[in-house]
N, C-alpha and C positions, 0 to 999 in steps of 0.2 A: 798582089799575093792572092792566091787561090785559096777559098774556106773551106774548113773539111770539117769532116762531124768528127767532134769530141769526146771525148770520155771524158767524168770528170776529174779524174787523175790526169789527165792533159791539161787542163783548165787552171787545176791547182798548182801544175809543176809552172805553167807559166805565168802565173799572178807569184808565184812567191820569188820565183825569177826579178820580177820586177820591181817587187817590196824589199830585194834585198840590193839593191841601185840605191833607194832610197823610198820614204815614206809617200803614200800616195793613198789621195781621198779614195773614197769609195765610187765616188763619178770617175774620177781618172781611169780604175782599175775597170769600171765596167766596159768604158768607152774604147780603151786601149785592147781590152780582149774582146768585144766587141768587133773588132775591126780583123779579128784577127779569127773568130770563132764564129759560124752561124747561131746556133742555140743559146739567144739570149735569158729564159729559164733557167739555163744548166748554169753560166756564167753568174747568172744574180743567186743561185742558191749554193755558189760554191765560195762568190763575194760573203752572202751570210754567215756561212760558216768560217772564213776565215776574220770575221769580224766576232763571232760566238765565239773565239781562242784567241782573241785578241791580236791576232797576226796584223790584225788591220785596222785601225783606229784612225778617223777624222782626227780626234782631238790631239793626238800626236802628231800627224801631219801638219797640222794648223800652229800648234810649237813647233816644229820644224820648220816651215814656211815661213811664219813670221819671223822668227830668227836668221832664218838665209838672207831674210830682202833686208832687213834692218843693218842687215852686214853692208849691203849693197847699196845703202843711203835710200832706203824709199820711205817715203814717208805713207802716215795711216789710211788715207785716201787712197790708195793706190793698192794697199795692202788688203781693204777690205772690199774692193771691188773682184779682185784679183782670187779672192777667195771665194767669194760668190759664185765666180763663173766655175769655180772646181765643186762648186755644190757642197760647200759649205753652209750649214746652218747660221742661220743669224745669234742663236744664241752664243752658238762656238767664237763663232766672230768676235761678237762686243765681251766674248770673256777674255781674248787673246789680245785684242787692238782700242784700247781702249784712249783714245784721242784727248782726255784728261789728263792722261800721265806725263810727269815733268821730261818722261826719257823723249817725246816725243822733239819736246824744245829744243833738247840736249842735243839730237841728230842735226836737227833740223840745222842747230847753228852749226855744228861738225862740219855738216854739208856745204853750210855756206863758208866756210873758213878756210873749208880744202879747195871750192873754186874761185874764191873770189881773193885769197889770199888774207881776210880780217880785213879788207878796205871797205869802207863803207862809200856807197856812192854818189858823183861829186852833182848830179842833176836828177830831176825827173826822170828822164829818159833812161840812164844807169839805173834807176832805183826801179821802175819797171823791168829793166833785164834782168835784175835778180831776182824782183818776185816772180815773173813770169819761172824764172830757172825754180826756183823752189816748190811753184806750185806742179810743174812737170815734172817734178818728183813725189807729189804725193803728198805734201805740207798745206794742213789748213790756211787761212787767211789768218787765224788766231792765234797761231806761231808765228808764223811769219810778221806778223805786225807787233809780237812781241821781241822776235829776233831783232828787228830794226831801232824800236825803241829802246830797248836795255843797253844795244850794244852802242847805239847815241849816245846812254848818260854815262857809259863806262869811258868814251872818248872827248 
């Protein structure tokens, strides 16, 4: 696609375009009309301003995110990396994903109950397949070794 110079009523009409798909960091939007606009000036001062009227907000995104992937079984590892790379703040992060919380458990067994059926496994080798599965979903060691042992004394 060929870049043209912009106006920043061009700028805005295609950032809100795209805010209305759905929520999106403010690295997204720069990156995405970056690609799309030469004048990165005009692009980061029209980001600003759509962030001054609140059209654009990290910390909305960041609830929005984390709720989509939590739907999607991922666990917090995965969720705060994944935020990072959208240029999310670390503080946004640790207020959004916070890997104390019992919800995390709660998935994490969901997770393991929807693939493994609630069987618990019969050797090593099985007991490594599921941690490796839980941890390539984004689950501490510190769930997952509580997933195992709870769901041992419950059987």
């Amino acid at each position: 696609m060929q870049k043209v110079s912009p106006t920043p009523t061009d700028i805005r009409f295609s950032a809100m375009n795209l805010l209305a798909l759905r929520e999106h960091s403010a690295k997204e939007l720069k990156d995405k009309l970056g690609r799309k606009f030469e004048c990165v000036e005009l692009v980061e001062e029209v980001i600003a301003g759509l962030i001054e009227q609140d059209l654009q907000s990290d910390e909305r995104f960041t609830q929005a995110f984390v709720s989509m992937r939590q739907r999607q079984g991922k666990g917090p590892l995965i969720i705060r990396m994944e935020l990072r790379e959208k240029g999310i703040a670390n503080e946004l992060i640790a207020h959004f994903v916070d890997d104390s919380d019992s919800l995390w458990f709660e998935l994490a067994h969901d997770v393991w109950c929807k693939k493994f059926r609630n069987v618990l496994p019969a050797d090593a080798r099985g007991r490594a397949k599921q941690l490796r599965f839980l941890q390539s979903r984004g689950f501490s060691s510190r769930h997952i070794q509580r997933l195992f042992v709870e769901t041992t004394a419950e059987n």
